[in-house]
SERO-4910 file (N, C-alpha, C, O; in steps of 0.05 Angstrom, whole numbers):
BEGIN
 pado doro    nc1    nc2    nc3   cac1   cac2   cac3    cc1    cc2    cc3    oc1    oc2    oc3
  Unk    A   3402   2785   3928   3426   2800   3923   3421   2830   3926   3402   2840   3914
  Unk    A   3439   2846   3942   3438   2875   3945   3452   2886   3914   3473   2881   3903
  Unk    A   3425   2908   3905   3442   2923   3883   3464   2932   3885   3475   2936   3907
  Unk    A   3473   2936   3866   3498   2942   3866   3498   2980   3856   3487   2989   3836
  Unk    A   3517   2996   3880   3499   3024   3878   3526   3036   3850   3550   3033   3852
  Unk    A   3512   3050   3825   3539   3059   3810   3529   3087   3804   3506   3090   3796
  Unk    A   3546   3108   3809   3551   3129   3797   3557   3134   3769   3582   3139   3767
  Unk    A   3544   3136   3745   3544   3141   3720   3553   3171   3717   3537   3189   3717
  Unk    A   3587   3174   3714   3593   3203   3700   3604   3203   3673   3619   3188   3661
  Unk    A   3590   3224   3669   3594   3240   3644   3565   3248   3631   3563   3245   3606
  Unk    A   3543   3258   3645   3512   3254   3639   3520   3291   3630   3538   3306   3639
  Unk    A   3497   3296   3607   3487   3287   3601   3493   3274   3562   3480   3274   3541
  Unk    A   3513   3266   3569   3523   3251   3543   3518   3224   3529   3522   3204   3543
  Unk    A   3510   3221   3502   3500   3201   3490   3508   3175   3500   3491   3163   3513
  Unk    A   3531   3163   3496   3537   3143   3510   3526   3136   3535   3516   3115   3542
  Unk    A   3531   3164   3552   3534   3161   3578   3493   3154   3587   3482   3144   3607
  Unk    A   3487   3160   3573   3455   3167   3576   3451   3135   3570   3441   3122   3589
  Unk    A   3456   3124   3551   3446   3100   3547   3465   3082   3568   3450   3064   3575
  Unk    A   3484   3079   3577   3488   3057   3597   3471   3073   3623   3462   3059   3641
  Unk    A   3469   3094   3625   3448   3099   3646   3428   3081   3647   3422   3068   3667
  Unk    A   3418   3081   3629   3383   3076   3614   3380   3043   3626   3362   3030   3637
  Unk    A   3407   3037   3617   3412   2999   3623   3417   2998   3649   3412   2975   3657
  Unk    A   3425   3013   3666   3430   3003   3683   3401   3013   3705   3392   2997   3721
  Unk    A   3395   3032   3704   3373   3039   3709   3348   3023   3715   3336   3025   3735
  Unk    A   3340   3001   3689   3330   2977   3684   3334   2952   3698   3316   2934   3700
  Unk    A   3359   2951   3707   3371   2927   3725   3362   2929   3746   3360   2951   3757
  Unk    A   3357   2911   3754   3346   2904   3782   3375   2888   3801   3376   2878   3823
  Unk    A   3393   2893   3782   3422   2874   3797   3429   2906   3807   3437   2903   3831
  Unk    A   3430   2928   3802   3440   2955   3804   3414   2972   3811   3390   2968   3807
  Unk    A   3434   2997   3827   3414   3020   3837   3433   3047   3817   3457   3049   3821
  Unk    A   3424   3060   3803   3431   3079   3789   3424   3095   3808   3401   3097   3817
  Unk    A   3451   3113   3819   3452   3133   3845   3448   3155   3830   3459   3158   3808
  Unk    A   3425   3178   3847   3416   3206   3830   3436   3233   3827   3430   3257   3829
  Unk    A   3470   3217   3820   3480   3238   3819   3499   3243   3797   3500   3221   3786
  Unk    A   3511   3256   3785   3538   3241   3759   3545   3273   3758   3534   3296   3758
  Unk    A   3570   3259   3758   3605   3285   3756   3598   3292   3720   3591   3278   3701
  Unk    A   3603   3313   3723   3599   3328   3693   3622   3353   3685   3637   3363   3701
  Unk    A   3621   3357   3664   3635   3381   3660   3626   3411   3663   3604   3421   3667
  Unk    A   3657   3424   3658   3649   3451   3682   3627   3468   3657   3614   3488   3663
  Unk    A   3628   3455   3631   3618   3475   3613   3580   3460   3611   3571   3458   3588
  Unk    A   3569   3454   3627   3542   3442   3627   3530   3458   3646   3534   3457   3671
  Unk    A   3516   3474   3634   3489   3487   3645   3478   3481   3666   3476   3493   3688
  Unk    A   3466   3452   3656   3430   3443   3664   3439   3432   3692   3460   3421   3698
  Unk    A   3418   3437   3706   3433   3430   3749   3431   3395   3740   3451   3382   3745
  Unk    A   3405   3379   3725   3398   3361   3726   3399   3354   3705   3401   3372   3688
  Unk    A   3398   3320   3694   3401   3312   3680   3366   3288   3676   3361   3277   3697
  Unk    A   3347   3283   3655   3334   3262   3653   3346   3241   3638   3355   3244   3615
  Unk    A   3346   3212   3655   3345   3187   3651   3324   3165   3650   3319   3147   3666
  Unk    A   3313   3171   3623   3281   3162   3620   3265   3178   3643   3267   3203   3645
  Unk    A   3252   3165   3656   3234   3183   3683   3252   3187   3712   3242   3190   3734
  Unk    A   3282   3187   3705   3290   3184   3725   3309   3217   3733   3314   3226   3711
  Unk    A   3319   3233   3751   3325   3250   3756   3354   3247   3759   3359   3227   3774
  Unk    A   3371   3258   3752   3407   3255   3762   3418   3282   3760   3420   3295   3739
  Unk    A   3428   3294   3794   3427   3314   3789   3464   3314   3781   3479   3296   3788
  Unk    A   3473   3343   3761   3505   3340   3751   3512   3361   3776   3498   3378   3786
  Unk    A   3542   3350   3783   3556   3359   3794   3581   3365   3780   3595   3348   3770
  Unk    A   3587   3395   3781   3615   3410   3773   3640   3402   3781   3641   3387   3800
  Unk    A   3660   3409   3771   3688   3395   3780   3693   3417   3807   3704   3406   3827
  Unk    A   3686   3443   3809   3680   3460   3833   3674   3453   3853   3683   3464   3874
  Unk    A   3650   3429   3854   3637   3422   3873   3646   3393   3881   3637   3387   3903
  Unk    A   3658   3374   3871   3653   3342   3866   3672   3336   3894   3668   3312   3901
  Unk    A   3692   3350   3913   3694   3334   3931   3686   3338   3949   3685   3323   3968
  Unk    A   3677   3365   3948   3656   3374   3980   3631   3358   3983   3621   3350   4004
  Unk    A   3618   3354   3949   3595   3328   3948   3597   3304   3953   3576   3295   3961
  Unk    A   3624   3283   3950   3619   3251   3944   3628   3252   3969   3623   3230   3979
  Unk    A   3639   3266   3984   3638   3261   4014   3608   3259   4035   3601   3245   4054
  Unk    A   3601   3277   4023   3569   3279   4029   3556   3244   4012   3547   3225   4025
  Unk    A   3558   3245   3988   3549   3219   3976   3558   3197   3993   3545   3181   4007
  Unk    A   3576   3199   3990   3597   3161   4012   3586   3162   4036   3582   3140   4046
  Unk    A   3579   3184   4053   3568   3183   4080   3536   3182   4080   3525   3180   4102
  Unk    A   3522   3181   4061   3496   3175   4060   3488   3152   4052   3472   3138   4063
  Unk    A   3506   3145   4025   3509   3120   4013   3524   3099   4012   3519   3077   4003
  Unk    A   3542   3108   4024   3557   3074   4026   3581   3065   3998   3586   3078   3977
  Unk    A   3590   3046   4005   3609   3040   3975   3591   3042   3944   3567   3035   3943
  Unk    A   3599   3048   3931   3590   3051   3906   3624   3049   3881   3647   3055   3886
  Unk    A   3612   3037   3854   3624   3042   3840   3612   3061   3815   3591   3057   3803
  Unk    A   3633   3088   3808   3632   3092   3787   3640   3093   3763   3665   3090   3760
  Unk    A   3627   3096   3743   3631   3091   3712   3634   3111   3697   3615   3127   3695
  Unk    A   3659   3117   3682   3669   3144   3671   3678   3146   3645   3700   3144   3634
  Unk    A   3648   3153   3636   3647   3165   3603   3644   3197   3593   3624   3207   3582
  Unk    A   3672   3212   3602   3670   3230   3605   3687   3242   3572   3680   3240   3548
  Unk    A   3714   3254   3584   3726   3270   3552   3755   3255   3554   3760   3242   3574
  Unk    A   3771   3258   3538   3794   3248   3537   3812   3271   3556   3834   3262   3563
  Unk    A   3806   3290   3562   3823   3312   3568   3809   3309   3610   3812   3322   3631
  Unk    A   3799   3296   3604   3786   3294   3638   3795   3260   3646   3784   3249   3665
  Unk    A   3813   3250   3633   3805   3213   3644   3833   3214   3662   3838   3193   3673
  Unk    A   3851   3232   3667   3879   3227   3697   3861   3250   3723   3860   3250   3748
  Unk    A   3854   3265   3706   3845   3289   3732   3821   3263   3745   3832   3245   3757
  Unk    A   3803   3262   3743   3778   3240   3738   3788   3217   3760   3777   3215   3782
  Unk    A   3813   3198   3749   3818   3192   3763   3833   3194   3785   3834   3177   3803
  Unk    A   3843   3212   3783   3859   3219   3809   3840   3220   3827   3841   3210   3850
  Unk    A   3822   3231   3818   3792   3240   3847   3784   3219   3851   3780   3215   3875
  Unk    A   3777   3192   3833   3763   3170   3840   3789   3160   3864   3787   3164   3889
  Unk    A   3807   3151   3856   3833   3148   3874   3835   3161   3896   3836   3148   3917
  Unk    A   3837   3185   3898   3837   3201   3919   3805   3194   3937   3805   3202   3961
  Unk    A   3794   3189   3932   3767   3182   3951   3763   3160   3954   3743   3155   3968
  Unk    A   3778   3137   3945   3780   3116   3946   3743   3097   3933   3732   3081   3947
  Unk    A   3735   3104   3912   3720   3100   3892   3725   3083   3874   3736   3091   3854
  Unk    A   3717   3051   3875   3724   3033   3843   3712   3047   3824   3695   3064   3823
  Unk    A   3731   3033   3803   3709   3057   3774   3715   3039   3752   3731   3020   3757
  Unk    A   3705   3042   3726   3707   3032   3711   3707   3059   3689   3688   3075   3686
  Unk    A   3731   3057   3676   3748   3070   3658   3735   3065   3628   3743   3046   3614
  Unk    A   3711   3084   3619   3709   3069   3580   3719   3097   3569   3716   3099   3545
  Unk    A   3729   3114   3580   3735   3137   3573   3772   3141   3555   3793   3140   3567
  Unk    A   3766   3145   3523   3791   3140   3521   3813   3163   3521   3801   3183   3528
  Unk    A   3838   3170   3517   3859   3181   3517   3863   3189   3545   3854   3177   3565
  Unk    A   3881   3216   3547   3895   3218   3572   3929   3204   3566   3942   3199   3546
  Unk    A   3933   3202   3592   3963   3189   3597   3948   3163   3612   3935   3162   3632
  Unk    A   3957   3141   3589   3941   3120   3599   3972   3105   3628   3967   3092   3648
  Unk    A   3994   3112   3621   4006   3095   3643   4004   3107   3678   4003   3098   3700
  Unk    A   4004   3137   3662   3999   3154   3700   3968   3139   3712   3965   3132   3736
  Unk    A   3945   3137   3692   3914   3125   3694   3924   3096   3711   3919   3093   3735
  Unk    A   3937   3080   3697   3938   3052   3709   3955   3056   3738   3943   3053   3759
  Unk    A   3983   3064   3739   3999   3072   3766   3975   3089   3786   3967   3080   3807
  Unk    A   3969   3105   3778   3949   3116   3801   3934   3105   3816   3931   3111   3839
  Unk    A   3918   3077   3796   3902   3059   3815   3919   3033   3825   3908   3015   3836
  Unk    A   3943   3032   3820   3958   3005   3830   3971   3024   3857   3979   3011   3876
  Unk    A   3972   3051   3859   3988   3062   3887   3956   3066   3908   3958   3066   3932
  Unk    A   3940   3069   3899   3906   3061   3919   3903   3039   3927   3919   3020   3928
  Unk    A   3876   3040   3935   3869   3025   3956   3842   3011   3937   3830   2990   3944
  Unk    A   3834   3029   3908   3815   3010   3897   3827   2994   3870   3851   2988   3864
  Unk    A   3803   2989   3858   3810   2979   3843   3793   2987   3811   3775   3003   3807
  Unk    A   3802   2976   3798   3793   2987   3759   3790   2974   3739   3810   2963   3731
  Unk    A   3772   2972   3728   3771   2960   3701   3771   2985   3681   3755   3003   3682
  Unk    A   3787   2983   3666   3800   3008   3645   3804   2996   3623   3821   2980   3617
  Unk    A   3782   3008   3606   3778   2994   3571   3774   3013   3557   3754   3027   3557
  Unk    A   3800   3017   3538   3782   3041   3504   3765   3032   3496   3751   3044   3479
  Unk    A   3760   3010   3503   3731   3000   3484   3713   2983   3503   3725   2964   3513
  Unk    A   3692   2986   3508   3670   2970   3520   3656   2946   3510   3645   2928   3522
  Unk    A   3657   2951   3483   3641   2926   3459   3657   2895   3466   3676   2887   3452
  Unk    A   3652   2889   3477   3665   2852   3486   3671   2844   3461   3694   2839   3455
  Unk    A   3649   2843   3442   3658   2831   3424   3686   2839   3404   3706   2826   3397
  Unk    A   3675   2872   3398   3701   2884   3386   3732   2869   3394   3750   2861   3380
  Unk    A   3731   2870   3422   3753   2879   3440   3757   2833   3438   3781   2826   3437
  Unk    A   3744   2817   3439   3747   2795   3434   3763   2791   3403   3784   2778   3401
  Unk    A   3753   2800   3384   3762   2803   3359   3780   2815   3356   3793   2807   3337
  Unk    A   3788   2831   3366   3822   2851   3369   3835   2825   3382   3857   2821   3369
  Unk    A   3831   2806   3402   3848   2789   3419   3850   2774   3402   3874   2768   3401
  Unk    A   3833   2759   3380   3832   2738   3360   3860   2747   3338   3880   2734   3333
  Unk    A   3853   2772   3328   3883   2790   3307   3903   2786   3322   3924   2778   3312
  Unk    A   3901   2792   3343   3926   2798   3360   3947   2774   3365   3971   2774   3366
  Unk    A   3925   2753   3368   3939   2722   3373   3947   2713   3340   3968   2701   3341
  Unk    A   3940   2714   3317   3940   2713   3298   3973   2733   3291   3994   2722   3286
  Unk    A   3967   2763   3292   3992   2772   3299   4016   2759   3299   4034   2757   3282
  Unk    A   4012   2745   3337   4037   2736   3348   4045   2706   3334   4068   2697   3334
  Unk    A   4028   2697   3326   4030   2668   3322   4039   2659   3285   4052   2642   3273
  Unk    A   4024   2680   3281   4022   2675   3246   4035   2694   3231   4024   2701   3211
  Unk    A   4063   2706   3238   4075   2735   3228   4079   2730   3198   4087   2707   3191
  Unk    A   4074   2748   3181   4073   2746   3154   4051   2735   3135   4050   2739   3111
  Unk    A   4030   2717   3151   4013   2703   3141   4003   2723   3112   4003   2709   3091
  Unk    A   3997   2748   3107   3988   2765   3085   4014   2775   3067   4012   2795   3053
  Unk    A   4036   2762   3067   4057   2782   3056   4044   2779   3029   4030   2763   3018
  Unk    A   4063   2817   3022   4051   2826   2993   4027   2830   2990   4024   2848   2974
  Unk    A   3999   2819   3002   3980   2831   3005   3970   2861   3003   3981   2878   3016
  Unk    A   3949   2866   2988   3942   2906   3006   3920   2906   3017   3899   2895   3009
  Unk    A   3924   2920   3037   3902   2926   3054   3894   2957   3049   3908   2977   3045
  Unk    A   3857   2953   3053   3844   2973   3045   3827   2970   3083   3816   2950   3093
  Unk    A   3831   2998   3094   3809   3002   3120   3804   3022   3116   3817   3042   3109
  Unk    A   3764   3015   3126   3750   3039   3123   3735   3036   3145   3726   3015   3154
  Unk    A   3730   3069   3159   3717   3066   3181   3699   3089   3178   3705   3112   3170
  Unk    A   3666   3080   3190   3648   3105   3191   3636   3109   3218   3622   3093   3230
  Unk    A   3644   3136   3225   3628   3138   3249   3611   3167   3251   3620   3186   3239
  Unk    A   3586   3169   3267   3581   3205   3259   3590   3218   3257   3614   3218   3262
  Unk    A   3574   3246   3243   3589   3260   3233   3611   3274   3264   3636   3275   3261
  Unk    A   3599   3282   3290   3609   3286   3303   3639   3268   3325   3644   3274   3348
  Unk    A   3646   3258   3317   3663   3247   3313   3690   3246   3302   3694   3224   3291
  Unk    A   3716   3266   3303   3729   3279   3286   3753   3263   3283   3764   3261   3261
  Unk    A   3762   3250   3305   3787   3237   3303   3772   3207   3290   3749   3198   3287
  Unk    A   3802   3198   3283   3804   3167   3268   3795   3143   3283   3812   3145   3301
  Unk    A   3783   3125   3289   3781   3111   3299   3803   3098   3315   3825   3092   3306
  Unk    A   3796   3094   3340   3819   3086   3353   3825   3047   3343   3847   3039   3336
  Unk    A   3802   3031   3344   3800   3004   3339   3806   3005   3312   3808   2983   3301
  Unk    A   3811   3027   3294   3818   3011   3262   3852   3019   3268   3868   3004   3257
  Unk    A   3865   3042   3284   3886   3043   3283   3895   3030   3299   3917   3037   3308
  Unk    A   3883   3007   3310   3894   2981   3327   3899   2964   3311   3922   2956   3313
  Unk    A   3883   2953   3289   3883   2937   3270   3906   2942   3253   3920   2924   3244
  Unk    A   3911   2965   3247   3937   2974   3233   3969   2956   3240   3987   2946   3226
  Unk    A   3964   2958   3268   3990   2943   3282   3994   2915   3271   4013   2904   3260
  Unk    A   3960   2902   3279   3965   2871   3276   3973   2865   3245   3994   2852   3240
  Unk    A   3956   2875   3223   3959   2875   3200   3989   2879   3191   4002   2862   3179
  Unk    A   3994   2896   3196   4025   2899   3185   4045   2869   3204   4060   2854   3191
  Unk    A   4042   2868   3221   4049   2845   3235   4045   2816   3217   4055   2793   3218
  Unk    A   4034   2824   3207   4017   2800   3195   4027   2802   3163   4022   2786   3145
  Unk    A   4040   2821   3161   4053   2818   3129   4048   2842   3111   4063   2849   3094
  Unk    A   4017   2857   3118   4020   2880   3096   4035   2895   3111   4047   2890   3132
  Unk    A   4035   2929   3086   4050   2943   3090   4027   2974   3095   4017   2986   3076
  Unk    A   4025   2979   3115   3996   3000   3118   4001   3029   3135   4013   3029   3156
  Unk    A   3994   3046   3126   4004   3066   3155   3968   3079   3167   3949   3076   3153
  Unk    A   3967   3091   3189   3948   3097   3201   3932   3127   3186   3909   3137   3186
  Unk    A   3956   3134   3177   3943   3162   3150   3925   3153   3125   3911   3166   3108
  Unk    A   3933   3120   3130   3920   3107   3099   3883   3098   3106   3868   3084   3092
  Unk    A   3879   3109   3128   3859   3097   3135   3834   3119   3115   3838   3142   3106
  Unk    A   3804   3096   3114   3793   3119   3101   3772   3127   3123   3756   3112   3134
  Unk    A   3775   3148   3126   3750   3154   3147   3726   3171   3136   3729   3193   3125
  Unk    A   3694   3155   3143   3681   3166   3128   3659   3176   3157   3653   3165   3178
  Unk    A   3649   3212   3142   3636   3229   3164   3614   3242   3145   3606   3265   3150
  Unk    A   3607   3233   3129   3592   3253   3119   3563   3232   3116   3559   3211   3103
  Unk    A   3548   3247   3133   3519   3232   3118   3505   3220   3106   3492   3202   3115
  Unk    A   3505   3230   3075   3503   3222   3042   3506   3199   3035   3489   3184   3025
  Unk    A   3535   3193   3043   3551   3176   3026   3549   3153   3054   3553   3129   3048
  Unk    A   3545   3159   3077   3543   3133   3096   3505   3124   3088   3495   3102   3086
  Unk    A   3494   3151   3084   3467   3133   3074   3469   3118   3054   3466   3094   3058
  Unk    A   3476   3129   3027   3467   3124   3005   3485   3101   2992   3474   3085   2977
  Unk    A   3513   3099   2999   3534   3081   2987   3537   3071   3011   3513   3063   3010
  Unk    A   3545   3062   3039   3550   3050   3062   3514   3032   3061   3511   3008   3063
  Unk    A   3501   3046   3060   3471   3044   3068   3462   3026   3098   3452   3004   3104
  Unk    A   3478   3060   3117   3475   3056   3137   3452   3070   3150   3447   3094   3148
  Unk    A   3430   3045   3170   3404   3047   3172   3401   3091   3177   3420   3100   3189
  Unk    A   3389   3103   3173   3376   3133   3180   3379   3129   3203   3403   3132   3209
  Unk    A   3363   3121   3227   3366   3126   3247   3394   3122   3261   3397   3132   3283
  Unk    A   3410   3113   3252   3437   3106   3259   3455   3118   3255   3475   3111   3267
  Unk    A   3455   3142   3238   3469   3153   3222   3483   3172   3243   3507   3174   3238
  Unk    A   3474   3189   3267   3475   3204   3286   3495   3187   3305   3503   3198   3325
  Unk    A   3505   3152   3300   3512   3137   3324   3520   3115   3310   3503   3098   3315
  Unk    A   3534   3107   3298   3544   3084   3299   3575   3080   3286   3583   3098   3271
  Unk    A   3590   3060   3291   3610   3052   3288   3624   3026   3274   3631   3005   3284
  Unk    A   3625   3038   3239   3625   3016   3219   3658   3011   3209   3673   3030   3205
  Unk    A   3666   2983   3206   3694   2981   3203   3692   2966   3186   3675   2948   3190
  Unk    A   3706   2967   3163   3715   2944   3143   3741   2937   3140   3755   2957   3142
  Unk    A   3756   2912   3133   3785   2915   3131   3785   2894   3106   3769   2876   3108
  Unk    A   3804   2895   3081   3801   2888   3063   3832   2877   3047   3851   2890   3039
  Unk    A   3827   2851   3048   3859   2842   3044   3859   2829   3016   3846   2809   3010
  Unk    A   3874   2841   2999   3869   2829   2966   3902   2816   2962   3920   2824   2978
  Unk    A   3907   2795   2940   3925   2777   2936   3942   2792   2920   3929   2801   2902
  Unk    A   3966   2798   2918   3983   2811   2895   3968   2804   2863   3966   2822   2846
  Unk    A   3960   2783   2860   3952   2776   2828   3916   2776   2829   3903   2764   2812
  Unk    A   3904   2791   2849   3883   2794   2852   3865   2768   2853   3842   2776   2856
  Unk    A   3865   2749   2853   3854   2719   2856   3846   2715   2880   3827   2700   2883
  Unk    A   3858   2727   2903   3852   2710   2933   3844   2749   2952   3858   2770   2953
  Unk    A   3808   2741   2970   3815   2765   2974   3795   2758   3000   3774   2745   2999
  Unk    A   3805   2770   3025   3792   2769   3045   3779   2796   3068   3794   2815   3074
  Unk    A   3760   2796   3074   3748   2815   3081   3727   2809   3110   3708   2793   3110
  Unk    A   3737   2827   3136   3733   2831   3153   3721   2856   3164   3729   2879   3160
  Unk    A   3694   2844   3184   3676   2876   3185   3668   2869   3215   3662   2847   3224
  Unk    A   3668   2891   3226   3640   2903   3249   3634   2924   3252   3648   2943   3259
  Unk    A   3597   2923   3244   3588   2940   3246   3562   2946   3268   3542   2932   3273
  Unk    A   3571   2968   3278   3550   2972   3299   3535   3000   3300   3544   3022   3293
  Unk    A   3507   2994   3312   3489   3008   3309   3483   3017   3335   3478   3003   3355
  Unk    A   3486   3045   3333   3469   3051   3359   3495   3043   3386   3511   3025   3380
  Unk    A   3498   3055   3413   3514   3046   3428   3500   3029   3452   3509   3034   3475
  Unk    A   3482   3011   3449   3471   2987   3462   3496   2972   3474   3498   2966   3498
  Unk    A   3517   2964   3450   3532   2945   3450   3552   2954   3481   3557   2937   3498
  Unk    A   3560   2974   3481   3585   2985   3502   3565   2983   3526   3576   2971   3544
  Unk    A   3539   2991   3534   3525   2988   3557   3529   2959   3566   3537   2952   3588
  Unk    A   3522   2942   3546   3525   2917   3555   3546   2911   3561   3548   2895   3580
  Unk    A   3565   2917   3551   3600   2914   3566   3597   2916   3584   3596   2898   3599
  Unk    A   3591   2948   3592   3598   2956   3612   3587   2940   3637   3603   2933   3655
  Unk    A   3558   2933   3638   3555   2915   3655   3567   2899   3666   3573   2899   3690
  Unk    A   3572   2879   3647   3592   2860   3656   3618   2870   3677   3629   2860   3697
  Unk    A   3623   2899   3658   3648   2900   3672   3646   2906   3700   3665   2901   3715
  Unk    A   3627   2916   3707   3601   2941   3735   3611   2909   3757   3628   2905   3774
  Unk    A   3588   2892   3742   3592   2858   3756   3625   2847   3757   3639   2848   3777
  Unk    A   3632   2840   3740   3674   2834   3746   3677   2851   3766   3674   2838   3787
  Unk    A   3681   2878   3770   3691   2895   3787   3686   2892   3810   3702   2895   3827
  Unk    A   3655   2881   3816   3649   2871   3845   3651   2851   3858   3655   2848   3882
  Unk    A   3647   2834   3835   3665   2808   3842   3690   2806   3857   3691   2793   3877
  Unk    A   3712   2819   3847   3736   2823   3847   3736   2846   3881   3749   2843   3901
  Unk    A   3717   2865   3874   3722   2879   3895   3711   2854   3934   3727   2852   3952
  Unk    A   3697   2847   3934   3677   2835   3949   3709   2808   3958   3713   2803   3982
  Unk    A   3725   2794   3936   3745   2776   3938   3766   2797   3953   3786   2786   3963
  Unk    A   3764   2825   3954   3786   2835   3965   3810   2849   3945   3832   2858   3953
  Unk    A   3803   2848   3925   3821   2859   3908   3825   2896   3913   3808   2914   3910
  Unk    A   3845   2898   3920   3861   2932   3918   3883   2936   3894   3895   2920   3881
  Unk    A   3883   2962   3893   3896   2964   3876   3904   2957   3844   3925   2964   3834
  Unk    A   3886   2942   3832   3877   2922   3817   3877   2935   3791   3857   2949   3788
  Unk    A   3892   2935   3769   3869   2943   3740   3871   2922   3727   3889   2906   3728
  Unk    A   3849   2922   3713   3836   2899   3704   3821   2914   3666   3808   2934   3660
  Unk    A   3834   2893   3651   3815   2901   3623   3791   2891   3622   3778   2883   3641
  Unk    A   3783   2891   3595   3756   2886   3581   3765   2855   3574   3749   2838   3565
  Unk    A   3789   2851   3578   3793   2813   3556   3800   2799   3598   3806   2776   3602
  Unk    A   3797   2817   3616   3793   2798   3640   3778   2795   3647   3774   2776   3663
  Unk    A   3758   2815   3639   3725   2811   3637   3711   2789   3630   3694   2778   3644
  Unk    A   3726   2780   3591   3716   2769   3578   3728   2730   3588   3718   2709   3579
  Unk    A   3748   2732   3605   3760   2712   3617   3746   2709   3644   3756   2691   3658
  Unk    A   3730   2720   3652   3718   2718   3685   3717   2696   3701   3721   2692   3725
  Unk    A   3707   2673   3667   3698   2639   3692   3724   2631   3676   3719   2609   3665
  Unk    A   3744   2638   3672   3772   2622   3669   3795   2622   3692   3816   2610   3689
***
């Protein structure tokens, strides 16, 4: 099997560094020595374990991937960049005719999807990369549609911890908000508790030290009006391992799909998780 060649942008950023790292390792993929960056990054180059990736400026990126596509050949890239870069981002992947895979969240997500259905490629476009997460959101969701009211009178308590760097609310607990109220409580997305402070994720969360810089902890907590009946739902994750491994999958779906001929195509993380269906 010929690797599969992917452009990793958004280097040199945490996330983005570790699905480098994974894919780097694969012998199914060739991690290409180059990744689109922002205009506010210094460093010409980026290290990926022992490996070299040089960043390219938004100044420079179409006078380059023209040069890239003519040396290299089809490639897909993967774009874990800022929320304020994911329509410009894609427009250029579109405009150069580039598959990509979307873990990058906000933007105008309907101009993101129309952009790649009026091209010639195709997309897998997920706020969330974690399979599993994004499996368990499909599990609520069918629950949701199927079981409306199942919690009435219930209260719900959600708490979510993620580093301290990290400022906005979780996007996956104010997903949960929808189904839940769907489902009978009564909750708003201001009621959420969001926890950023260090201390209190070590010492009361007692979330591992090394983790504390990276991970993404959710609890959701459903108690009975007369307090007797009480149910409680969690994921917690350490470290961003988990979204690399998505992403793979998703790197593989995409080529699949591309190789069958698919244009114009977007595709989620739950068609991912449906592949041999």
């Amino acid at each position: 099997m010929t690797p599969i060649n992917v452009m990793i942008n958004g280097l040199p950023g945490n996330v983005t560094a570790r699905i480098a790292s994974h894919i780097l390792k694969d012998n199914r993929f060739r991690l290409m020595p180059w990744s689109l960056t922002g205009p506010d990054i210094a460093d010409e180059t980026c290290r990926v374990d022992d490996f070299s990736v040089r960043l390219i400026r938004p100044g420079h990126r179409d006078a380059e991937i023209e040069k890239i596509k003519q040396s290299e050949g089809d490639f897909i890239a993967v774009d874990f960049t800022l929320p304020a870069a994911v329509n410009d981002n894609a427009d250029f992947y579109c405009r150069h005719n580039i598959a990509f895979v979307m873990g990058t969240t906000g933007g105008d997500r309907t101009r993101l999807e129309q952009c790649v259905r009026d091209a010639a490629v195709s997309a897998v476009i997920a706020p969330n990369m974690a399979k599993q997460i994004v499996g368990f959101q499909a599990m609520m969701a069918y629950a949701a549609e199927n079981f409306p009211g199942l919690f009435d009178g219930y209260t719900l308590d959600i708490r979510e911890s993620h580093q301290q760097t990290k400022v906005d609310t979780s996007g996956t607990a104010k997903a949960m908000v929808r189904y839940f109220n769907r489902l009978g409580t009564e909750f708003t997305e201001d009621q959420i508790v969001k926890i950023r402070d260090p201390e209190v994720q070590k010492n009361q969360w007692k979330i591992p030290e090394p983790y504390i810089n990276g991970h993404a902890w959710h609890t959701y907590t459903l108690t009975a009006p007369d307090k007797t009946a009480q149910f409680t739902f969690s994921h917690n994750i350490n470290g961003r391992d988990i979204y690399a491994w998505g992403t793979v999958d998703a790197i593989l779906f995409l080529q699949k799909k591309i190789a069958a001929g698919s244009t114009g195509e977007v595709f989620t993380m739950l068609d991912v998780l449906k592949k041999d269906k």
